[in-house]
NUMI-49410 format. One record per residue (C-alpha): residue in one letter; chain; x negated, y, z. Coordinates in steps of 0.25 Angstrom, whole numbers, plus 2048, in hexadecimal, padded with zeros to 3 digits. Layout:
SITE   residuo   cadena     x     y     z
SITE         a        A     X     Y     Z
...
This chain:
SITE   residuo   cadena     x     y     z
SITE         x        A   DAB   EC9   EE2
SITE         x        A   D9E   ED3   EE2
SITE         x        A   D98   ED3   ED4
SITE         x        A   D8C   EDC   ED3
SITE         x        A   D91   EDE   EC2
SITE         x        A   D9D   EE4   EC9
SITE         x        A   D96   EF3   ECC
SITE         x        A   D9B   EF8   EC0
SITE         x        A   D9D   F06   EC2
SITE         x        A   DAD   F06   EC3
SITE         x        A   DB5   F12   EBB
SITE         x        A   DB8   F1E   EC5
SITE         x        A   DC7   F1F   EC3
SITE         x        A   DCA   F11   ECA
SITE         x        A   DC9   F0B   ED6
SITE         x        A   DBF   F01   ED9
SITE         x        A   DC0   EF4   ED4
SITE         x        A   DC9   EFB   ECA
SITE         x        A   DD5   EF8   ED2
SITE         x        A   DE1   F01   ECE
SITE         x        A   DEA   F03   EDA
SITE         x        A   DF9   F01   ED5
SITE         x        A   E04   F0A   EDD
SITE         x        A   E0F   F03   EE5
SITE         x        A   E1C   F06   EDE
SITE         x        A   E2A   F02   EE3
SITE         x        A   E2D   EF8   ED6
SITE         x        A   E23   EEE   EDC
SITE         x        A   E17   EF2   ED4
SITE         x        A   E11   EEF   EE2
SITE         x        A   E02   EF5   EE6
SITE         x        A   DF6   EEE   EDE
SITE         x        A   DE9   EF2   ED6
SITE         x        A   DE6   EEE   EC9
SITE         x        A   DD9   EE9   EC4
SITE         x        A   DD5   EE9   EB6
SITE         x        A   DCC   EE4   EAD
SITE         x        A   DBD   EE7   EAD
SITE         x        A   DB2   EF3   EB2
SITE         x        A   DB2   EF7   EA2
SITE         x        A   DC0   EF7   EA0
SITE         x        A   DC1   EFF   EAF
SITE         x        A   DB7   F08   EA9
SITE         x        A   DC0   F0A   E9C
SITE         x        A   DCC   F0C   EA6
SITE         x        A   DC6   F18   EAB
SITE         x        A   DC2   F1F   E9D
SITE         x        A   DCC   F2B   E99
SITE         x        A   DD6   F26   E90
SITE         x        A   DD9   F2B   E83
SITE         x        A   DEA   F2C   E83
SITE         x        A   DEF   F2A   E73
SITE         x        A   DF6   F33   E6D
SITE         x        A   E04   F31   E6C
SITE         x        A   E0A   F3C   E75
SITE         x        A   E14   F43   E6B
SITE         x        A   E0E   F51   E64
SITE         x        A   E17   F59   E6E
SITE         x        A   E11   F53   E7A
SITE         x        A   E02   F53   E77
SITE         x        A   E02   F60   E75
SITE         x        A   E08   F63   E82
SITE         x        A   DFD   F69   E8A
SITE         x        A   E03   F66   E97
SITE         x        A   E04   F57   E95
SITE         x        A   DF9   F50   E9C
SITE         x        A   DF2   F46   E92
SITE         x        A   DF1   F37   E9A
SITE         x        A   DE4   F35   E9D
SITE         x        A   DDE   F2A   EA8
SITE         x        A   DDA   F35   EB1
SITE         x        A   DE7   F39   EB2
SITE         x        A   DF1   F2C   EB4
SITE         x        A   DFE   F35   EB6
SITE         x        A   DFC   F3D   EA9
SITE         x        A   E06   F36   EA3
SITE         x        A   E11   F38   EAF
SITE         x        A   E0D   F47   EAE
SITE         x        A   E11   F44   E9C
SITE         x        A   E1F   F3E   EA0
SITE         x        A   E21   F4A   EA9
SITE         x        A   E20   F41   EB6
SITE         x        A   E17   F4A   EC0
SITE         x        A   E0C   F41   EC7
SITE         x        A   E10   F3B   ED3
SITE         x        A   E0B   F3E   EE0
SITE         x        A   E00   F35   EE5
SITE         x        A   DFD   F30   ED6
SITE         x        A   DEF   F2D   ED2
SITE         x        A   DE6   F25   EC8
SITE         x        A   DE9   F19   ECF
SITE         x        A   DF7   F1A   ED4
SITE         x        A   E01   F22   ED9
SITE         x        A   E09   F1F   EE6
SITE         x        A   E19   F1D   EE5
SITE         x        A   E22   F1C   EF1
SITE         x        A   E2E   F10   EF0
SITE         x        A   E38   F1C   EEE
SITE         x        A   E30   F23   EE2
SITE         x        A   E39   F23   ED5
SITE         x        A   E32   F23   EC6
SITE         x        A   E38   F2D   EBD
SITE         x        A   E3F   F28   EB2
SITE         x        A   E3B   F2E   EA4
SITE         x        A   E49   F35   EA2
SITE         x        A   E45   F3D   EB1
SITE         x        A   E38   F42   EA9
SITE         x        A   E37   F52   EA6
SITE         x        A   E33   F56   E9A
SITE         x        A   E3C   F57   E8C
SITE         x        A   E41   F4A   E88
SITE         x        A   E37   F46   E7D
SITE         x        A   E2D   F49   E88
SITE         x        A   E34   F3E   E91
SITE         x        A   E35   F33   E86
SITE         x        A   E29   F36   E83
SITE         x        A   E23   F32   E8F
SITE         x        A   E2A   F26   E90
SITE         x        A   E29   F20   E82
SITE         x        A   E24   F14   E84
SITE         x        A   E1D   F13   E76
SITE         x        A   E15   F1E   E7A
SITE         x        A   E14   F18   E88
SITE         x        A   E0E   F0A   E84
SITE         x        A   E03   F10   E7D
SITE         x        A   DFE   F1B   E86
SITE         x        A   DFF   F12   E93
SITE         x        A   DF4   F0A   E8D
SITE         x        A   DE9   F18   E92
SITE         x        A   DEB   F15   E9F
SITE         x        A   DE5   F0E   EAA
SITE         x        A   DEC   F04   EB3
SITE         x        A   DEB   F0C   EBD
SITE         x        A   DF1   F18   EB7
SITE         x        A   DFD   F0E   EB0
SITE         x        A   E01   F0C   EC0
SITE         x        A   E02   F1C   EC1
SITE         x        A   E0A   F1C   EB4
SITE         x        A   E13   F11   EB6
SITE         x        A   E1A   F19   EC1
SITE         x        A   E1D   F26   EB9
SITE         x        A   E2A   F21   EB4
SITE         x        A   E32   F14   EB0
SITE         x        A   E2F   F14   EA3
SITE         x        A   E20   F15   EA4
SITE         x        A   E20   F0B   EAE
SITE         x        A   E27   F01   EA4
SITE         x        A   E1D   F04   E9A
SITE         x        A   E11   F02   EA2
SITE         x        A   E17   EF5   EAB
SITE         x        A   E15   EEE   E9D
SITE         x        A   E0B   EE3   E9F
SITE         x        A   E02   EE8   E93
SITE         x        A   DFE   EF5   E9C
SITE         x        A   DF8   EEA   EA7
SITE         x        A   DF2   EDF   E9F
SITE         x        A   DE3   EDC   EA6
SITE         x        A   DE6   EE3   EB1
SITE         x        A   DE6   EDB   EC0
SITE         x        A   DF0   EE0   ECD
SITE         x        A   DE8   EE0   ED9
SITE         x        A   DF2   EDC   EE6
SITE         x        A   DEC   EDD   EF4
SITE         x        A   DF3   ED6   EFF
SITE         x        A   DF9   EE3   F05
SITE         x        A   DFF   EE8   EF8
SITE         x        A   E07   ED9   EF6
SITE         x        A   E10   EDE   F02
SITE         x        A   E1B   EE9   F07
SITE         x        A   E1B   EEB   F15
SITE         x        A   E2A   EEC   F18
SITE         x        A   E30   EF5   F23
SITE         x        A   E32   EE8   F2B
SITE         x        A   E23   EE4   F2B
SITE         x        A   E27   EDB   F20
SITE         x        A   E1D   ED7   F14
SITE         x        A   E24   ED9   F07
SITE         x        A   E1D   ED2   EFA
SITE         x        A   E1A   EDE   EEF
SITE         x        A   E23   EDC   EE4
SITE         x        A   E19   ED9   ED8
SITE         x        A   E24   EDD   ECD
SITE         x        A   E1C   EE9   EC8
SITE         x        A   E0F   EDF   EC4
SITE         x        A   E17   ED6   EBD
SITE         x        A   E1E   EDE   EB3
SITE         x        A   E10   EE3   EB1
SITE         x        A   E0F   ED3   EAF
SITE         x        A   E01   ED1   EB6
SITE         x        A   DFA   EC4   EB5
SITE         x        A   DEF   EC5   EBD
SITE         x        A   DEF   ECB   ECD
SITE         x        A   DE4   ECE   ED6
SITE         x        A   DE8   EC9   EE5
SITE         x        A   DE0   ECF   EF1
SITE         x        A   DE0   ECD   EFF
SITE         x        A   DEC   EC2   EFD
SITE         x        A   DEE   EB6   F04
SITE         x        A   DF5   EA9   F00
SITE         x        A   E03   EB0   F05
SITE         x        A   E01   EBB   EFD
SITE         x        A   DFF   EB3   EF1
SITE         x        A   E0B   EAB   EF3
SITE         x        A   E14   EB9   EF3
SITE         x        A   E0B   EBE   EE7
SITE         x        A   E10   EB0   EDE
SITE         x        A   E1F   EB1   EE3
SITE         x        A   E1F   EC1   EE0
SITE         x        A   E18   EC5   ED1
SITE         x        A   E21   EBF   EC8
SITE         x        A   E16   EBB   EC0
SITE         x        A   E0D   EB3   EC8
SITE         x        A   E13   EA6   EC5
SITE         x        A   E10   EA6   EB6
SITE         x        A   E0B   EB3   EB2
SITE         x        A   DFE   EB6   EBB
SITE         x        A   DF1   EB2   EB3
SITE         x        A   DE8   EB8   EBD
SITE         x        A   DE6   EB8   ECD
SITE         x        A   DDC   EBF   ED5
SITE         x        A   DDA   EBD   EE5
SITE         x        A   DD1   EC4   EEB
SITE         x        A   DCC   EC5   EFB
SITE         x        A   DD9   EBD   EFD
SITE         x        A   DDC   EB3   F07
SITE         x        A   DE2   EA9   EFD
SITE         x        A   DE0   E9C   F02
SITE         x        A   DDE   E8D   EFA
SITE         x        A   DF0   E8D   EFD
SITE         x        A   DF1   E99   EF6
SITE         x        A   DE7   E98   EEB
SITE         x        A   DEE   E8B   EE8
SITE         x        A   DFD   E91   EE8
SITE         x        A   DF7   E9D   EE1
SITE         x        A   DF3   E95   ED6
SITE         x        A   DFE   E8A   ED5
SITE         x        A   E08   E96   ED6
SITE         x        A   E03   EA0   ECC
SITE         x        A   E02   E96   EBF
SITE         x        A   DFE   EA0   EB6
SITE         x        A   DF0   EA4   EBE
SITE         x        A   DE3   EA1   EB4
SITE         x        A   DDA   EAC   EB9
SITE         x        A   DD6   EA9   EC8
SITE         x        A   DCC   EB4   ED1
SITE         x        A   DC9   EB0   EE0
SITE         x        A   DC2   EBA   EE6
SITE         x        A   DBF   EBB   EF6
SITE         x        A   DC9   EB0   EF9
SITE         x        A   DC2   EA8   F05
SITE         x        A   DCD   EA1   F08
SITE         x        A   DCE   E97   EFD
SITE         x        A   DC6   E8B   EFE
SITE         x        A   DBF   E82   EF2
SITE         x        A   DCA   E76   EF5
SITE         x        A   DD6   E83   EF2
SITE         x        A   DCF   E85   EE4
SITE         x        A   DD0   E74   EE1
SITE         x        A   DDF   E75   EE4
SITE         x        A   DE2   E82   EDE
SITE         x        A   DDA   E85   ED2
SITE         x        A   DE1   E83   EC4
SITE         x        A   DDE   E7D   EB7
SITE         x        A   DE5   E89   EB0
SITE         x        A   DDA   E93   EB6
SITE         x        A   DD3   E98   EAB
SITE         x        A   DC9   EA4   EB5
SITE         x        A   DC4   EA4   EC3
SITE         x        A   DBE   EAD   ECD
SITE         x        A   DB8   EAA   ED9
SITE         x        A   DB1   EB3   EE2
SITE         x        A   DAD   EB6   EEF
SITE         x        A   DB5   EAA   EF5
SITE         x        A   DAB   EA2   F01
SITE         x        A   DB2   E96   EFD
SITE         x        A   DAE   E94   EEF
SITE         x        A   DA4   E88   EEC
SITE         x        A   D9D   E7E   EE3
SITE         x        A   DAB   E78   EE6
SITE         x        A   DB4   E83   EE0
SITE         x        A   DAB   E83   ED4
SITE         x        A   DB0   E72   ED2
SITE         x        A   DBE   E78   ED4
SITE         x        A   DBD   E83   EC9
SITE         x        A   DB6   E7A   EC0
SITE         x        A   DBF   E6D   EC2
SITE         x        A   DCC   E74   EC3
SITE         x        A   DC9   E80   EB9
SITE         x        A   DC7   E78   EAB
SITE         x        A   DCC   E85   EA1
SITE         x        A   DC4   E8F   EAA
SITE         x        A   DBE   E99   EA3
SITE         x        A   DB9   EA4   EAE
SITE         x        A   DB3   EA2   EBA
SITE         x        A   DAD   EAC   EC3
SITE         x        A   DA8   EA9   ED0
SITE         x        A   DA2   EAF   EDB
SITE         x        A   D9D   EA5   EE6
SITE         x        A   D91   EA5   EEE
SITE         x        A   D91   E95   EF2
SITE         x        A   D92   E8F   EE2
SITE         x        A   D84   E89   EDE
SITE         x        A   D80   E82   ED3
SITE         x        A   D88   E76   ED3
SITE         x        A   D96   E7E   ED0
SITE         x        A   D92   E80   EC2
SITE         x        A   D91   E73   EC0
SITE         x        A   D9F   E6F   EC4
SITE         x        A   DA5   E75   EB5
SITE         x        A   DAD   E6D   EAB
SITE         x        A   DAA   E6A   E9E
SITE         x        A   DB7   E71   E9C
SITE         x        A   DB2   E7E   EA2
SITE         x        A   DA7   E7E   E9B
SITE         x        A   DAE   E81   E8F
SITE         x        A   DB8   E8B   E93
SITE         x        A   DB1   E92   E9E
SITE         x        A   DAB   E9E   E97
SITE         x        A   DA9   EAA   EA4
SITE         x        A   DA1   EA5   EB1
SITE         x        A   D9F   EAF   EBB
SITE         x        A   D94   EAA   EC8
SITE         x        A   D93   EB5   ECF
SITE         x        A   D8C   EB6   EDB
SITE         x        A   D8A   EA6   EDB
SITE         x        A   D7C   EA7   EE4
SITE         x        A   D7A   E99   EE4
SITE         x        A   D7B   E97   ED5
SITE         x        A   D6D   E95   ED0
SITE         x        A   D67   E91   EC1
SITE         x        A   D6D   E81   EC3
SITE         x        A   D79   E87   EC5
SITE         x        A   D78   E8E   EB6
SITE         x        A   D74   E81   EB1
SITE         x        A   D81   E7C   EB5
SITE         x        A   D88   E87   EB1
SITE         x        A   D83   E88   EA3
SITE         x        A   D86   E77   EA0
SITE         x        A   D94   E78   EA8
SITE         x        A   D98   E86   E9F
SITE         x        A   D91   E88   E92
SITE         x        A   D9C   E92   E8C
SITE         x        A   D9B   E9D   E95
SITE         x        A   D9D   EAB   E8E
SITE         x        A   D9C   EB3   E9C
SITE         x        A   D90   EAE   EA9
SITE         x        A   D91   EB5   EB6
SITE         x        A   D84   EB3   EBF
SITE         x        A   D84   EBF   EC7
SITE         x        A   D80   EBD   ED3
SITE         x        A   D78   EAF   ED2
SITE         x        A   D6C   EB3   ED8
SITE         x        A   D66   EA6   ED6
SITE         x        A   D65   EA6   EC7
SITE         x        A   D58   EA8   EBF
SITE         x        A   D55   EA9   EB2
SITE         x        A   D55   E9C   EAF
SITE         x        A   D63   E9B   EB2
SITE         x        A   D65   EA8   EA7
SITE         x        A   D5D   E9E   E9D
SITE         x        A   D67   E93   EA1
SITE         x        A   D75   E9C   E9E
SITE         x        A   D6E   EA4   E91
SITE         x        A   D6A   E95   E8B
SITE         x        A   D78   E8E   E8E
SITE         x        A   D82   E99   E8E
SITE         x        A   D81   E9F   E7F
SITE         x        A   D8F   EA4   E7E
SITE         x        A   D8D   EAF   E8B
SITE         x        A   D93   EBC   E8A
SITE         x        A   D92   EC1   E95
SITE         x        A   D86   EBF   EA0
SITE         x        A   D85   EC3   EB0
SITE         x        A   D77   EC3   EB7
SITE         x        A   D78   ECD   EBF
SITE         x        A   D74   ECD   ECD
SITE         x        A   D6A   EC0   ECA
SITE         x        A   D5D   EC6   ECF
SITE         x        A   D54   EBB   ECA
SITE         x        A   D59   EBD   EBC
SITE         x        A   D4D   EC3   EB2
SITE         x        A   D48   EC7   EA6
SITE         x        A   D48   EB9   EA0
SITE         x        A   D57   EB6   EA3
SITE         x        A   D5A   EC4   E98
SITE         x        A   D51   EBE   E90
SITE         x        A   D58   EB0   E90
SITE         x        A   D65   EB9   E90
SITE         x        A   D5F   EBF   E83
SITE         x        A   D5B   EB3   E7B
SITE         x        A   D67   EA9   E7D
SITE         x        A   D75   EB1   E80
SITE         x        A   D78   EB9   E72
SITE         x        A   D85   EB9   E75
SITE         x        A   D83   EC2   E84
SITE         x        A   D8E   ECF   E82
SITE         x        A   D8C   ED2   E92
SITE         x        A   D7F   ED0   E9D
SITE         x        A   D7F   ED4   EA9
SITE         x        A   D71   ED5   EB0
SITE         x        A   D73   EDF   EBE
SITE         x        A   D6B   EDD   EC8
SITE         x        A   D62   ED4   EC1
SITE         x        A   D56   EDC   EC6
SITE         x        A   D4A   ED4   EC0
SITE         x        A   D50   ED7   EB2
SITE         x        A   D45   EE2   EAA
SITE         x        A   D43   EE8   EA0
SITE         x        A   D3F   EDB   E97
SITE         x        A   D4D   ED5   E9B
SITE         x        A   D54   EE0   E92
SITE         x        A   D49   EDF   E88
SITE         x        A   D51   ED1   E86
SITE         x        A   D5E   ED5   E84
SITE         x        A   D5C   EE0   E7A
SITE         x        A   D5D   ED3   E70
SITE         x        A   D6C   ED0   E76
SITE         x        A   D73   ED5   E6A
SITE         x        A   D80   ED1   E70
SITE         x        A   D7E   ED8   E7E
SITE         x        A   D89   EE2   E82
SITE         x        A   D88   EE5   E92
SITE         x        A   D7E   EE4   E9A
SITE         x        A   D7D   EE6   EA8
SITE         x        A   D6D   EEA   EAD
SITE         x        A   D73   EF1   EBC
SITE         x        A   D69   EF0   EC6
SITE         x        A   D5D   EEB   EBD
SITE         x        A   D54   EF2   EC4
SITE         x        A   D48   EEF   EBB
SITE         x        A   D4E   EF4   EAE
SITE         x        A   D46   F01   EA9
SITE         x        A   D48   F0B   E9D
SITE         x        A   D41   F00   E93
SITE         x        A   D49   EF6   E96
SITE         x        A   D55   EFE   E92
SITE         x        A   D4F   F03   E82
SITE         x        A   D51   EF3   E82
SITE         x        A   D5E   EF5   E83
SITE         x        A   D60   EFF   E78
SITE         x        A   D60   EF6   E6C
SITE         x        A   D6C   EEE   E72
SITE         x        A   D77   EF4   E6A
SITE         x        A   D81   EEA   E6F
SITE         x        A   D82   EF1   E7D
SITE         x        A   D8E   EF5   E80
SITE         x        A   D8C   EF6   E90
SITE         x        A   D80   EF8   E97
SITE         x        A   D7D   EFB   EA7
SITE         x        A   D73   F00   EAE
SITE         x        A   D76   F05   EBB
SITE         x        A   D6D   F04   EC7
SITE         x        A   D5F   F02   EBD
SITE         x        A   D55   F0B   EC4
SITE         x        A   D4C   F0A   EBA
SITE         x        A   D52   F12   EB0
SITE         x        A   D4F   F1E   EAB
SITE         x        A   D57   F2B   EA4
SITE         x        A   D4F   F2A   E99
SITE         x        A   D50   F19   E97
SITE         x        A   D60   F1A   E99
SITE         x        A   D61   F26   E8E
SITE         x        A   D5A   F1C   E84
SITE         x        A   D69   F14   E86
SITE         x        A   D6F   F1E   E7D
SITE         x        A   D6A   F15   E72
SITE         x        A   D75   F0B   E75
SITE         x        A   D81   F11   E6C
SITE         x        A   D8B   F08   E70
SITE         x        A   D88   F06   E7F
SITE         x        A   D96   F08   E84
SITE         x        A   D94   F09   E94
SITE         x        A   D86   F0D   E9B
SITE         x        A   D85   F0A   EA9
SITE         x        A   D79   F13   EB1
SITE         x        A   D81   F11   EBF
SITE         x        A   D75   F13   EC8
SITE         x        A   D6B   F16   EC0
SITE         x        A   D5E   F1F   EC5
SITE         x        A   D5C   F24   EB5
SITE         x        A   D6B   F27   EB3
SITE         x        A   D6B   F36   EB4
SITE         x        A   D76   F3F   EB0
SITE         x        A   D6F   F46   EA4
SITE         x        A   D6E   F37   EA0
SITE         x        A   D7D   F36   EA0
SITE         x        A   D7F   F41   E97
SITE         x        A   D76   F3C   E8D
SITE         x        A   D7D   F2F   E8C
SITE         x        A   D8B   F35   E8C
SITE         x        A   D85   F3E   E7E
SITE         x        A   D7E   F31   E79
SITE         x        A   D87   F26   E7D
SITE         x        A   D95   F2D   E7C
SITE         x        A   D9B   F1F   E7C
SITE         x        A   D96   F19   E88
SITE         x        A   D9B   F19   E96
SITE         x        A   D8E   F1C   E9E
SITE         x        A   D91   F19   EAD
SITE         x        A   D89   F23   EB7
């Protein structure tokens, strides 16, 4: 699914996405990618880490000790007295089936060196510094690290990525072997992401991870072939599943989510699959009673789907994400409002269709928002921030990119947003330098961008020194961005993360 939020500048040091390539290794850890969490914990991933102190006197004072460090995710190999591998890298490190791990007593070094490094006390705490992908690179330094690391606590929020190539080993015959999943599963994933796979691959996927009957809380497919068979399998199969994201899955029809969907699924995500109607939405809503997430990406939904919601739903739904929902005008919101008073979290990015009266319809009805999504609805105006302003006290996040009949006026509004931690203005292309000292008496803001804002000056943007606490500064694109600006924030706002 294309969101146009999801520009976020993405940390250097990993790939895109932020998709960490896990090595193949011979105990069946298999070939995948992890996934985790969000663009501001990516962006954390990537800052230099600070290792505690509890190296032993002797050894921190060894000057030929390198000192781990996430630009270096071998450093703690080269402290065990293990020379990097050839081929090792931030995000992974190639092994052939034959390759043998060390064992601590095979270490050099004295022997208080060598049970140092394999002191698990020590180890459990100082693995906590390092990334995911760099834990990959460490868990193949030696047996004991790699039984330290392989606890589930080192992996907790993170997501395996399988394509269908890496589910299978082409034997000498031409054969295709099923990966053995072992390596995932005392790691003790609950949730996997699926690409590419069809309904045979899922099949083989249930029958080998160990934990798919009970213990997997959360499954992904995406670009997959999976059809209304499969879907129905997967779900009957894999019992523990609440968390469910189809995405690029044109196989499945509306008749495969009526048979399949389960009353135990508590999140949903749709996206990017043609077959996805008013319909699907009477599934979702009649099959789904304790569901409280739903995102949805579909182009032939109208107005009438947000009527289809229970009274049940309406109570526990609390995050609706519309994205991209072209047909979805002002009566939809009306049904949307009525059908799901207590959402914290509304997503219309995307509907192109909604006005301003339909911002007047969510600010008056949905008092308990936290978090709200405009962007990319061009017919959205000054008026909508000023409803935004008077009625949603409770707003931590707005999101207003691409809003391009949004001025300076609009942000003379939300000044008065006490609560308002993030905001998104990329694109606004009518915002200038006095709009932004409107901005300066929000001391609640914690994340503010402004990339692509042509209007904007050096001398408008260096008045944002005023906001103390601002934590992340985003001037992507900016004309008035300069590198003399740069270094005046990084003397005035030591604490922020300004993105170039």
């Amino acid at each position: 699914m294309s969101n146009p939020r999801n520009g976020d500048t993405k940390p250097p040091c990993l790939p895109r996405n932020g998709l960490v390539k896990i090595p193949t290794q011979p105990n069946g850890l298999g070939s995948a990618s992890i996934t985790k969490g969000t663009p501001a914990v990516k962006n954390r991933l990537c800052q230099p880490s600070s290792v505690p102190a509890i190296l032993s006197p002797a050894l921190a004072h060894r000057s030929d000790l390198p000192i781990p460090s996430l630009a270096s995710p071998l450093s703690l190999a080269a402290l065990a007295g293990v020379s990097s591998p050839p081929g090792a890298s931030l995000v992974g490190l190639n092994t052939s089936e034959g390759s043998e791990q060390p064992s601590p007593e095979r270490l050099p070094g004295s022997p208080s060196e060598r049970q140092l490094a394999v002191d698990e006390k020590i180890l459990n705490r100082l693995f906590w510094y390092f990334s995911a992908c760099e834990k990959c690179v460490l868990a193949q330094v030696c047996k004991a690290w790699r039984r330290v690391l392989y606890q589930p606590k080192f992996w907790v929020g993170l997501t395996p990525v399988l394509h269908t190539k890496e589910l299978y080993n082409i034997l000498p015959g031409g054969e295709k072997e099923f990966v053995s999943l072992q390596g995932f599963a005392v790691r003790g994933f609950d949730g996997f992401c699926l690409v590419g796979v069809s309904d045979l691959d899922i099949c083989e996927f249930i029958d080998n991870y160990p934990l798919s009957k009970k213990g997997v809380k959360s499954m992904s497919l995406k670009r997959s072939t999976i059809t209304d068979a499969g879907l129905e399998v997967m779900l009957e199969q894999m019992q523990g599943v609440v968390r469910l994201e189809l995405s690029g899955c044109n196989d499945f029809t509306e008749a495969g989510l009526w048979s399949s969907l389960n009353a135990r699924i508590t999140a949903l995500s749709v996206s990017d699959c043609i077959n996805v109607a008013d319909d699907a939405i009477a599934a979702i809503s009649q099959l789904l009673p304790n569901l409280t997430e739903l995102n949805l990406q579909a182009y032939h939904v109208t107005d009438t789907a947000l009527a289809y919601f229970t009274a049940k739903q309406g109570y526990t739904t609390h995050t609706l994400r519309l994205n991209s929902c072209w047909e979805i005008t002002n009566h939809g919101v009306v049904n949307m409002v009525h059908s799901l008073p207590n959402l914290s979290v509304l997503s219309l990015s995307g509907c192109s269709k909604v006005t301003d009266d339909g911002v007047e319809l969510v600010a008056e009805n949905l008092r308990k928002l936290r978090s709200l999504d405009l962007s990319w609805c061009p017919r959205i105006t000054d008026m909508a921030l000023e409803y935004i302003a008077c009625d949603l006290h409770k707003l931590e996040e707005l999101v207003l990119d691409r809003c391009v009949r949004i001025t300076d006026t609009g942000l003379s509004y939300l000044s008065t947003m006490s609560s308002l931690r993030s905001l998104y203005l990329r694109w606004c292309c009518q915002v200038q330098d006095f709009g932004l000292k409107h901005l300066l008496s929000m001391g609640s803001l914690r994340l503010l961008s402004l990339a692509g804002c042509p209007l904007l000056t050096t001398t408008g943007l260096s008045g944002l020194v005023q906001l103390q606490e601002l934590e992340e500064l985003e001037l992507t694109n900016c004309p008035g961005a300069t590198p003399e600006l740069f270094k005046y924030f990084s003397q005035h706002l030591p604490c922020c993360m300004v993105i170039e």
